[in-house]
C-alpha positions as CSV (number, residue, x, y, z in Angstrom):
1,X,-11.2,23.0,4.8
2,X,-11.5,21.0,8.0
3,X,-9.1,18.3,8.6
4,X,-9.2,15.7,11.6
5,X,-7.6,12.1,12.4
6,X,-8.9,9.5,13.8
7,X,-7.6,7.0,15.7
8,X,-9.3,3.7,16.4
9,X,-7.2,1.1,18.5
10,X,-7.7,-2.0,20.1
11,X,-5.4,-4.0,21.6
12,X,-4.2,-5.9,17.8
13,X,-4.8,-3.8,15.5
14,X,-4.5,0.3,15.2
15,X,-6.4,2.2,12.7
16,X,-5.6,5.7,11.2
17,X,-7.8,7.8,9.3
18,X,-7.0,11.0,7.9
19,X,-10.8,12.8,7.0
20,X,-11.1,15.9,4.8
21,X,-14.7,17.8,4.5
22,X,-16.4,14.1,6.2
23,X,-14.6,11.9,3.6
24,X,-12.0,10.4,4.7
25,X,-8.8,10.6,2.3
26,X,-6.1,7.9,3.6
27,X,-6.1,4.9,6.5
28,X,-3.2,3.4,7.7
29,X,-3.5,0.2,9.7
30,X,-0.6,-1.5,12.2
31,X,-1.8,-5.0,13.5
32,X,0.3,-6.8,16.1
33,X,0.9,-9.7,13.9
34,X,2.4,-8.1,11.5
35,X,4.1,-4.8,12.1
36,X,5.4,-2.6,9.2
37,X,9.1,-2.3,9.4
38,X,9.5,0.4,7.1
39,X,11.6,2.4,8.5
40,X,13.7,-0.2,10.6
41,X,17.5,0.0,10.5
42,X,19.2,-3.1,11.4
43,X,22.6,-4.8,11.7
44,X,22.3,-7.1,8.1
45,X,24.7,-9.9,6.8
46,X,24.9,-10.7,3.8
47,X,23.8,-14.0,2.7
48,X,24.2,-13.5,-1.3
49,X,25.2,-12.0,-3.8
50,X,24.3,-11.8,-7.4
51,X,25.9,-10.3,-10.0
52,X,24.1,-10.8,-13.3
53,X,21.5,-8.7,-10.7
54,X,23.4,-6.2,-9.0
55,X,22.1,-7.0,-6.1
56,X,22.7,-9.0,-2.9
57,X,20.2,-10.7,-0.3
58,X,20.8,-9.7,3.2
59,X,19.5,-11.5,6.4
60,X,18.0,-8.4,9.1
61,X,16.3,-11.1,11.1
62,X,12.9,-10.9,9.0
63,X,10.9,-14.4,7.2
64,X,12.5,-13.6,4.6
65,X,15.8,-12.6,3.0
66,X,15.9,-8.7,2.4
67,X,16.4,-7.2,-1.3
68,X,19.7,-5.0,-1.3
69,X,20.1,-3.3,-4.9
70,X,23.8,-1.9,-5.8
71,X,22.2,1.6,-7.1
72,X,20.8,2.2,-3.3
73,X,24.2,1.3,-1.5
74,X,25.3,4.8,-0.6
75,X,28.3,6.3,-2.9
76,X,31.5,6.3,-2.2
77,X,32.9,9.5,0.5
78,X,33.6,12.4,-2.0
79,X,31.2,11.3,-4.1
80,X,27.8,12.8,-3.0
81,X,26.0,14.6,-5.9
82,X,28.6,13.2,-8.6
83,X,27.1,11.3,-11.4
84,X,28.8,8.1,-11.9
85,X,28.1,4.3,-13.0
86,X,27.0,2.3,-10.2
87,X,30.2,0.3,-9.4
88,X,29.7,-3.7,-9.5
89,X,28.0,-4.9,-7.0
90,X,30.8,-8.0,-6.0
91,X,32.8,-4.5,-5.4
92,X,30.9,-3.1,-3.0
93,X,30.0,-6.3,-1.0
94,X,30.9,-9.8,-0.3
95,X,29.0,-12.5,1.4
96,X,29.2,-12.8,5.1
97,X,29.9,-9.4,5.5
98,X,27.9,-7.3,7.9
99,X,26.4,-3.9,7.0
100,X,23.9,-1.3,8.2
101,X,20.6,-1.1,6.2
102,X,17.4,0.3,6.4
103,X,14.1,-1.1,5.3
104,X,12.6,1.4,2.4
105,X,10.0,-0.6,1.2
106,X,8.1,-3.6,3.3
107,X,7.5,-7.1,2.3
108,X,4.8,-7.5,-0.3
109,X,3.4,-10.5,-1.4
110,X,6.3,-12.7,-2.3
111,X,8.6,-10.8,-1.7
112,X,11.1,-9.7,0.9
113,X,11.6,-6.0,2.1
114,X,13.8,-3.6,-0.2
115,X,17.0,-2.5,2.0
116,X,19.4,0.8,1.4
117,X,22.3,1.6,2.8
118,X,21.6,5.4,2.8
119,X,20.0,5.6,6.1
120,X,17.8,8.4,7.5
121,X,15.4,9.0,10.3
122,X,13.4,11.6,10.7
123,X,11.6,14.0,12.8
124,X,8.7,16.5,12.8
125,X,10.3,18.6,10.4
126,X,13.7,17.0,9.7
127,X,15.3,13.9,8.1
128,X,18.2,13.4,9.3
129,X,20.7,11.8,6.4
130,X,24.0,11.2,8.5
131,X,26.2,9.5,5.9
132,X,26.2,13.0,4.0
133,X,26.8,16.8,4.5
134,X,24.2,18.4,2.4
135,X,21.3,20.4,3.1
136,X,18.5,19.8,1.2
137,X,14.5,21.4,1.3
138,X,11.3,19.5,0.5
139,X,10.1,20.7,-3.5
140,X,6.5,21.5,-1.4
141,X,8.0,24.8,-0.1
142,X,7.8,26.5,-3.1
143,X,8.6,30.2,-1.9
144,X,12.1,30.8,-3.1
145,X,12.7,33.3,0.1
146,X,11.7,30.5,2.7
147,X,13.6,27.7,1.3
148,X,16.8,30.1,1.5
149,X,16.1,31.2,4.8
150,X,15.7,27.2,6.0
151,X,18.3,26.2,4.3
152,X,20.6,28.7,6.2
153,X,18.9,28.1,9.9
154,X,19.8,24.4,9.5
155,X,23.4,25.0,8.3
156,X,23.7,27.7,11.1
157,X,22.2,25.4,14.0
158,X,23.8,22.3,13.1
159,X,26.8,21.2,14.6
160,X,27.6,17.5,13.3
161,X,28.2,18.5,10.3
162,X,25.6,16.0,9.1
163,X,23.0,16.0,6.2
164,X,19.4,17.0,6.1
165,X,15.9,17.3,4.5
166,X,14.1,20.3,5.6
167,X,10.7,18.6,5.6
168,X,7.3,20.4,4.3
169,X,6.0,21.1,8.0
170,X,9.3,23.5,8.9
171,X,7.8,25.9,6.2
172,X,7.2,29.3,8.7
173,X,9.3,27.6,11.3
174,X,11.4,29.6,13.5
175,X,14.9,28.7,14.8
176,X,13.9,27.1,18.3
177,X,11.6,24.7,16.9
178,X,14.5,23.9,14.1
179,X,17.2,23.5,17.0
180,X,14.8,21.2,19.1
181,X,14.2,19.2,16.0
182,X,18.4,19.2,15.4
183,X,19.0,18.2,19.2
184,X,16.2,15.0,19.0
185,X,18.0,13.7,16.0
186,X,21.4,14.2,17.5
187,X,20.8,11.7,20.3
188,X,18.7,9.0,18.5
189,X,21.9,8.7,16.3
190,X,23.8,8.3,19.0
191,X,21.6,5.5,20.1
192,X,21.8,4.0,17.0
193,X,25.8,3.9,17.0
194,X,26.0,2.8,20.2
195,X,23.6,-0.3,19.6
196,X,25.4,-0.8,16.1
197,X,28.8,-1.6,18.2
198,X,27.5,-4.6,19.8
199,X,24.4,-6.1,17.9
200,X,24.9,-9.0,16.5
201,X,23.7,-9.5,12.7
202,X,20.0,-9.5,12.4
203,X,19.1,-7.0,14.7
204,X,16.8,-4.2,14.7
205,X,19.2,-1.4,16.0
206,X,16.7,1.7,15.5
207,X,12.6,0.6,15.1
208,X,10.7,3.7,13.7
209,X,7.6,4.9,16.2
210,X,4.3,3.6,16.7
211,X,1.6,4.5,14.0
212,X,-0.4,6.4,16.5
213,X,2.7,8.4,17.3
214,X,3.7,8.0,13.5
215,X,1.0,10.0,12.6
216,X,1.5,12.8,15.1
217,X,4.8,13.2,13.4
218,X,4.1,12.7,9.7
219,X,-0.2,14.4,9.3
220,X,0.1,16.9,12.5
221,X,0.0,19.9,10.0
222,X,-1.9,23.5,11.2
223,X,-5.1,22.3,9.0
224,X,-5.8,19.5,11.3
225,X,-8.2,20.9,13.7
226,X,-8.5,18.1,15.8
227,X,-7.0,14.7,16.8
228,X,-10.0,11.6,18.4
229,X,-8.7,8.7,19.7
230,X,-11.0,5.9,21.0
231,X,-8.4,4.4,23.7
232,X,-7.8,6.2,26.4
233,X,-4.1,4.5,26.5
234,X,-3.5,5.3,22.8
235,X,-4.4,8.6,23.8
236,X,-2.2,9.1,26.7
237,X,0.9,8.0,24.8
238,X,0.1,10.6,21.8
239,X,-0.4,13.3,24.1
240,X,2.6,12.8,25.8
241,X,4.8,12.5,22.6
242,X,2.7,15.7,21.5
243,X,3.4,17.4,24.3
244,X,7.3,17.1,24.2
245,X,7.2,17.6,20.5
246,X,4.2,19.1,19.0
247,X,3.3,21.1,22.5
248,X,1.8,23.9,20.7
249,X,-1.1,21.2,19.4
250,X,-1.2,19.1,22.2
251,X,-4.7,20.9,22.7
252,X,-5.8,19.4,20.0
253,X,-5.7,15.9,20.9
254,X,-9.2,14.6,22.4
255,X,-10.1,11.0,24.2
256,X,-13.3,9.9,21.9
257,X,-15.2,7.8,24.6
258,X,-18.8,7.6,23.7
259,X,-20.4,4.8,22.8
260,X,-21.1,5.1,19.0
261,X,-17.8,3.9,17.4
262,X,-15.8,6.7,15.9
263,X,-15.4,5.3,12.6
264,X,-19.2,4.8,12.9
265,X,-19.7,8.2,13.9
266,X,-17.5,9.5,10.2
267,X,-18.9,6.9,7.8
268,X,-15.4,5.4,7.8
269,X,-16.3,1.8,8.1
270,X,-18.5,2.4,5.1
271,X,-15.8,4.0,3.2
272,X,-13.6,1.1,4.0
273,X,-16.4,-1.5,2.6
274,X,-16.6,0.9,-0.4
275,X,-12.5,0.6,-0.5
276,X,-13.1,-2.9,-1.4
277,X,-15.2,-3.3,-3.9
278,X,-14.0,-2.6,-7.9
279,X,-16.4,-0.3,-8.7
280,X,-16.4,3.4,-7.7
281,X,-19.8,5.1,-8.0
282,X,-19.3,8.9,-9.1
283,X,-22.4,11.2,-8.8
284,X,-22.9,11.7,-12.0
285,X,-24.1,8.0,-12.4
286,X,-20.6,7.1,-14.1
287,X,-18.3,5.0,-12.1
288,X,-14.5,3.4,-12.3
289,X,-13.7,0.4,-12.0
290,X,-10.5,-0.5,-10.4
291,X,-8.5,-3.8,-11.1
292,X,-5.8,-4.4,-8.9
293,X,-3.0,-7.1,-10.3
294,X,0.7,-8.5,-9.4
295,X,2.2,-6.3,-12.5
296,X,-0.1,-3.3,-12.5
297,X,-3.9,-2.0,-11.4
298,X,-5.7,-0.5,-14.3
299,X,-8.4,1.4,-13.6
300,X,-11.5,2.0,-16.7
301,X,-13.7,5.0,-16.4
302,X,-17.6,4.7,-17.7
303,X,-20.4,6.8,-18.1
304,X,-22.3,4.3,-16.6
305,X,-26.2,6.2,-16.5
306,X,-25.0,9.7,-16.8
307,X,-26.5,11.4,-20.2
308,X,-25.4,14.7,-19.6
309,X,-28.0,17.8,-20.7
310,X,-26.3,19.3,-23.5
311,X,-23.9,16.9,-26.0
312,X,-21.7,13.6,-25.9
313,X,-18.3,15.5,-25.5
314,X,-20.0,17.5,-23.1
315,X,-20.8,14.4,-20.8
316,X,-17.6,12.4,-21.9
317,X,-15.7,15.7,-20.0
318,X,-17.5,16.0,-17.4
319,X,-17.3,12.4,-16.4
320,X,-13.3,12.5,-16.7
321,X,-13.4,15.4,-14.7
322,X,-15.0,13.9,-11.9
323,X,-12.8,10.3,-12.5
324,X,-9.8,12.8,-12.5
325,X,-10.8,14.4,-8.7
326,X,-12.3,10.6,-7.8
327,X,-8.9,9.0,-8.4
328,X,-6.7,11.0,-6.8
329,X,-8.3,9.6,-3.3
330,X,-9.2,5.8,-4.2
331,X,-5.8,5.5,-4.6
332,X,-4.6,7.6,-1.5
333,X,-7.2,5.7,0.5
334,X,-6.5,1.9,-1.2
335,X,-3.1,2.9,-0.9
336,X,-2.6,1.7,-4.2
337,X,0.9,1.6,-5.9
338,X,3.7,0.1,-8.7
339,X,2.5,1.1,-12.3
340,X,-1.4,2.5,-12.9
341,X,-2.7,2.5,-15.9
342,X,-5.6,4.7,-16.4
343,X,-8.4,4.3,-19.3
344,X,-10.4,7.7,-19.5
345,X,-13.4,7.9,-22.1
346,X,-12.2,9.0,-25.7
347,X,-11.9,12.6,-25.5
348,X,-12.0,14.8,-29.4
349,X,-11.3,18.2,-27.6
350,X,-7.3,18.7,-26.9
351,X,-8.6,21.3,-24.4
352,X,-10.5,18.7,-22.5
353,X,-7.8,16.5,-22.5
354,X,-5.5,19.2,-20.5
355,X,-8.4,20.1,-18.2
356,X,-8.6,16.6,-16.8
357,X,-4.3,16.0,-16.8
358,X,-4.6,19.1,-14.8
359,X,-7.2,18.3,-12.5
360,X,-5.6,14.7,-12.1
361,X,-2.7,16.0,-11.1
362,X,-3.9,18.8,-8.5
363,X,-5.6,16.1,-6.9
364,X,-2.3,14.3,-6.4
365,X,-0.6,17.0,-4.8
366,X,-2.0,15.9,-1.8
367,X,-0.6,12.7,-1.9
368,X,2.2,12.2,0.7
369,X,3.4,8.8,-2.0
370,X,5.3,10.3,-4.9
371,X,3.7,10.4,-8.3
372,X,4.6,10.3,-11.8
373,X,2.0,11.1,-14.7
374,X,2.4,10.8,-18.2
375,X,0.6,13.0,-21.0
376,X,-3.0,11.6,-21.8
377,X,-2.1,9.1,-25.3
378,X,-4.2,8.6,-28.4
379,X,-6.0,5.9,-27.2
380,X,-6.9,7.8,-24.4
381,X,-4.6,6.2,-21.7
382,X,-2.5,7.5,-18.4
383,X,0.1,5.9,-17.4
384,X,1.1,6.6,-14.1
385,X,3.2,5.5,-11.1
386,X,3.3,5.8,-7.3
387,X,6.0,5.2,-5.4
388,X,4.6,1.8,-3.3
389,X,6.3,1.3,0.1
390,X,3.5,-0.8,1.6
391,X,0.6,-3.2,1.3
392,X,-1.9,-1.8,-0.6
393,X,-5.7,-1.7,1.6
394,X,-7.2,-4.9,-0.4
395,X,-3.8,-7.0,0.1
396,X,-3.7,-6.2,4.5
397,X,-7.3,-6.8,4.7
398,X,-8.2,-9.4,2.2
399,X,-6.6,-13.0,0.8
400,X,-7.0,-14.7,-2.0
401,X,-10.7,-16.3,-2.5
402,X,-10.8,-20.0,-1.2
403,X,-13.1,-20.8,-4.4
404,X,-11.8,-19.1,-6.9
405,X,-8.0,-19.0,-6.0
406,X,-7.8,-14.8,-6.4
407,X,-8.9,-15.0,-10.1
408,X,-12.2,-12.9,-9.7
409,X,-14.6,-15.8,-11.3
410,X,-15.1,-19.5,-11.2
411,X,-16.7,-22.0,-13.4
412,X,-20.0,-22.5,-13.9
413,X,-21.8,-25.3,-12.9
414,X,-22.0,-26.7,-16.4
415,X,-18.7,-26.9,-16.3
416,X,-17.6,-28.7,-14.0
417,X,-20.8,-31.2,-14.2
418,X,-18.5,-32.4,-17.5
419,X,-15.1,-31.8,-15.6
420,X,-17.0,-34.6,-13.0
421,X,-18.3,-37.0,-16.2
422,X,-15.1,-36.9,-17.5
423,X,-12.9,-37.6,-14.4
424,X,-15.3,-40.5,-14.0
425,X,-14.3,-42.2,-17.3
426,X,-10.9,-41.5,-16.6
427,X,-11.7,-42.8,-13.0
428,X,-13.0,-46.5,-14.4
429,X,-10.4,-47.1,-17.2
430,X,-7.6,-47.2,-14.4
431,X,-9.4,-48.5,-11.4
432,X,-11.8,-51.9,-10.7
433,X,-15.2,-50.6,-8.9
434,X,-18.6,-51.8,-8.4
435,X,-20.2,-48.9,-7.9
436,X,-18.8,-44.7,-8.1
437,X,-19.9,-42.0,-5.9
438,X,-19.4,-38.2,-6.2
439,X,-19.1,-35.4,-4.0
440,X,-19.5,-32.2,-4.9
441,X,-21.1,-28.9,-4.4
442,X,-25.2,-28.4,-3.6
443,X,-25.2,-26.6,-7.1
444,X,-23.1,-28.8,-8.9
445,X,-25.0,-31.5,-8.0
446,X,-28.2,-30.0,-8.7
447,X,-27.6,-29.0,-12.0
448,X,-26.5,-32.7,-12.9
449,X,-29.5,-34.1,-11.6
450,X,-32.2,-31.7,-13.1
451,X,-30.6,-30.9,-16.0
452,X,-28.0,-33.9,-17.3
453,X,-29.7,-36.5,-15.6
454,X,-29.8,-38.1,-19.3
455,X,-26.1,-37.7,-19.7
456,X,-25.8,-39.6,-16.1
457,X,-27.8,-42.3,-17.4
458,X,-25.9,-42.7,-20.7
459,X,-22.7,-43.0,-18.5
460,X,-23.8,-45.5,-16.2
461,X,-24.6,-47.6,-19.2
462,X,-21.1,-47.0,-21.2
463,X,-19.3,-47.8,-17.9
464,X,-21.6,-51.0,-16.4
465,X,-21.6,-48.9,-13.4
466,X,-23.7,-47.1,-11.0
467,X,-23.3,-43.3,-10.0
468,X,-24.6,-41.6,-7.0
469,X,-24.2,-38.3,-5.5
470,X,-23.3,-36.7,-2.6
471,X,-24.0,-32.9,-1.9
472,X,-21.8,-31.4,0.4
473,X,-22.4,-28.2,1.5
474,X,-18.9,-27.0,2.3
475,X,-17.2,-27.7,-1.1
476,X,-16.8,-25.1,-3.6
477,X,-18.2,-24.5,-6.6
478,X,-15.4,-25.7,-8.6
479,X,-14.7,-28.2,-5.7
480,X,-15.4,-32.1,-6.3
481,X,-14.2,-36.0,-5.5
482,X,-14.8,-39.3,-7.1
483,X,-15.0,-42.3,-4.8
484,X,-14.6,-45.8,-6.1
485,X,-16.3,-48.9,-4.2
C-alpha cells in the first residue's frame, strides 16, 4: 500500500492530506483566523454553574464560554479506576474559582468548546496523563506479548511516577526511543506548571503544535513513504521537528516546488469538490447520498443505474458492499461526526447482512475518530457514531446559503409571485398610496408578467391602484419589497 501526505500552505490557511493508493483518505485544514484549540490547556474561571445540568461554564479566554461537564472533572485522588456516581457538580466547583482545563472538543456551530479537567498531552508515541499513575496501551496493539513488554519499558523508564498511554506508533519500539519520548514529556510539564503559577485566568498555558508539525506527530507511521510540502518554510520547520524527533524519517520529508500545484498534481482539489456535494457516485452506477444536519447526518444508499448480471439480491449486495468500503472514507475525509444513521438497501440474506457489517467495519479501522456500530435492524438501518472533536469539511469550508438560509431548497417562483399579490393587499389596507411598486428577483418578476399578468390586472382593479415592477438582479429568489408612493 503506498501512503504519502501532503502539505499545501500558504500564508492563512494550511492544508493536510493523507492519500492512500492516489485517493486521498482524510484533510485537515488550520486557517489563521480561526485556529483549532483542541488540545489547548488553559488557566479557566468559572463563570457558572448549573446544577439541574451538572455542568459549569468556564471562561479560557475564547468567544465563547467553555462547556465543563461534572462526569469529565477528574476523580477524586484514590479514586482512579473505581466505579462511583459522579459527585454533584456544586461539590466539585464553585463560581469564581479557577481551575486547569483542557479543550477536548472545539467550538461547533453554536456552541462553545467542551473542557476536561483530565489533562494530557502527548507525544510521538506517548500521552502523557499526569494527574494519574496508571499505564495504559492503545487497543490497536493487539499482540498480547508487545503490549506486556510496553507496558513494562514505560513503568521501568519512568521516573515521575506519572500516567501514560502507550500510543499505536510505539508498537516494535525499543527503549531509547520510549525514554526520549518520557524525557520530551517531562519538561513540557514542567512548562506547563511553571506557566500555571502565574497566569492569570483565561490563559492559554500549553497550545498544542502546528498542524504541519501535528501531523508529523499523529500520521508519521512506517507506511508513509513520503512527506511533500509546497512551502519551503513549512518545510523547514517540519524537517527540523522531524529531525529532533522522527530522525530516522527525516529522509522522507521533500520540498514540492514545481509549478503544478500538489493537490493538482493528486486529484485532491477534485476530491475536495467531490467532498461537497450530497451525492457519492460508486462504480457500480449506485451512489449515497449524504445529508448532513444539526442532530444527525443520515446517509441513503441506491442502486442508482446498476442492474447487476445475475439477480436482484445479487445486485442489492453488491451495492452495500461497495457503500460499506465507500463510507468508511466520506466520512474520514468530510470528517463527519455526532450520530450517523445509515439506510442500506433491503437485504433478504442474513449472510449478506454480516458481509457488509463486516466490511463496514474493517473499513473503519482505519479511522483515527472512534467509532461505534450497531447491528444492521429490520428495516435495514445502522446506527452509528463517531466520536466528533472538530468541524466537519462542509461546516469550515461552507456557510449557510444566502437564498435559501441552509435549508437545501427555496420557493418557486409561483410562490412567491402570490407571497408578492398578497403582501400588496395587506400593503393597501394599512397604508394611503397612489401608485405600488415591487422589487424583486429577474425570475420572479418574469413569471408574473408572462404568466399572471391577468392576476396583476385583476389587482390593480380591486385595489384602484397601479403596480409596476422592478427587476433587480441581486435579490434572491425568495427575496422581494413593496414600495408605496
Amino acid at each position: 500500500m503506498s501512503v504519502e501526505i501532503l502539505i499545501n500552505s500558504i500564508p492563512s490557511e494550511t492544508r493536510v492530506a493523507l492519500v492512500e493508493n492516489g485517493l486521498i483518505q482524510e484533510l485537515m485544514i488550520e486557517r489563521r483566523s480561526r485556529r483549532a484549540y483542541l488540545g489547548n490547556i488553559y488557566q479557566g474561571h468559572v463563570s457558572r454553574v448549573l446544577p439541574g445540568m451538572q455542568a459549569a461554564f468556564v471562561d479560557v479566554g475564547l468567544d465563547r464560554a467553555a462547556f465543563l461537564h461534572a462526569s469529565d472533572i477528574k476523580a477524586p485522588e484514590g479514586t482512579a479506576g473505581v466505579e462511583h456516581e459522579t459527585p454533584p457538580i456544586s461539590d466539585l466547583l464553585e463560581e469564581g474559582q479557577t481551575v486547569l482545563v483542557q479543550v477536548i472538543k472545539d467550538p461547533i456551530g453554536s456552541k462553545g468548546a467542551r473542557l476536561t479537567t483530565n489533562v494530557s498531552i502527548p507525544s510521538r508515541f506517548l500521552v502523557l496523563i499526569p494527574y494519574t499513575s496508571q499505564i495504559g496501551v492503545s487497543v490497536r496493539i493487539e499482540d498480547e506479548t508487545e503490549r506486556q513488554r510496553l507496558r513494562e519499558l514505560v513503568d521501568g523508564v519512568r521516573q515521575d511516577r506519572a500516567g501514560y498511554i502507550v500510543r499505536t506508533n510505539a508498537e516494535g519500539m525499543d527503549h531509547f526511543a520510549i525514554r526520549a519520548d518520557l524525557a520530551y514529556l517531562g519538561k513540557v510539564w514542567e512548562v506547563v506548571n511553571q506557566r500555571m503559577l502565574h497566569a492569570p485566568p483565561g490563559t492559554c498555558v500549553y497550545e498544542d503544535l502546528s498542524l504541519p508539525v501535528r501531523a508529523m506527530r499523529d500520521l508519521m507511521s512506517s507506511e508513509v513513504e513520503r512527506v511533500r510540502i509546497d512551502s519551503r518554510e513549512t518545510f523547514e520547520k517540519t524537517l527540523a521537528f522531524a529531525r529532533q524527533f522522527l530522525p530516522e524519517r527525516a529522509g522522507r520529508i521533500e520540498l514540492y516546488s514545481e509549478e503544478r500545484p500538489i493537490f493538482d498534481l493528486y486529484g485532491v482539489e477534485e476530491d475536495i469538490n467531490k467532498a461537497l456535494r450530497r451525492e457519492v457516485t460508486l462504480k457500480s452506477g449506485g451512489h449515497l447520498v449524504i445529508d448532513q444536519t444539526e442532530a444527525m447526518t443520515t446517509v441513503d444508499v441506491n442502486t442508482g443505474g446498476f442492474v447487476g448480471h445475475r439477480n436482484l439480491e445479487e445486485t442489492i449486495f453488491k451495492t452495500n458492499l461497495e457503500a460499506a468500503q465507500a463510507l468508511g472514507r466520506q466520512l474520514r475525509l468530510r470528517n463527519i461526526g455526532g450520530i450517523i444513521i445509515v439506510d442500506f438497501i433491503d437485504m433478504a440474506e442474513e449472510d449478506h447482512k454480516a458481509q457488509v457489517l463486516k466490511t463496514l467495519i474493517k473499513t473503519l479501522a482505519k479511522d483515527h475518530a472512534k467509532t461505534y456500530v450497531s447491528e444492521i435492524s429490520s428495516l435495514g438501518l445502522v446506527e452509528m457514531t463517531r466520536k466528533r472533536t472538530s468541524e466537519s469539511l462542509e461546516r469550515i469550508l461552507c456557510e449557510p446559503c444566502s437564498s435559501c438560509g441552509g435549508r437545501g431548497y427555496t420557493r418557486t417562483t409561483e410562490t412567491v409571485s402570490y407571497e408578492v399579490f398578497r403582501e400588496i393587499t395587506r400593503a393597501v389596507r394599512q397604508f394611503e398610496a397612489e401608485r405600488l411598486m415591487v422589487l424583486a428577483s429577474p425570475q420572479v418578476v418574469d413569471k408574473i408578467l408572462e404568466e399572471e399578468s391577468a392576476t396583476v390586472a385583476e389587482l390593480e382593479d380591486a385595489i384602484g391602484k397601479t403596480i409596476e415592477f422592478q427587476a433587480e438582479e441581486q435579490y434572491g429568489q425568495e427575496q422581494y419589497d413593496v414600495v408605496l408612493f
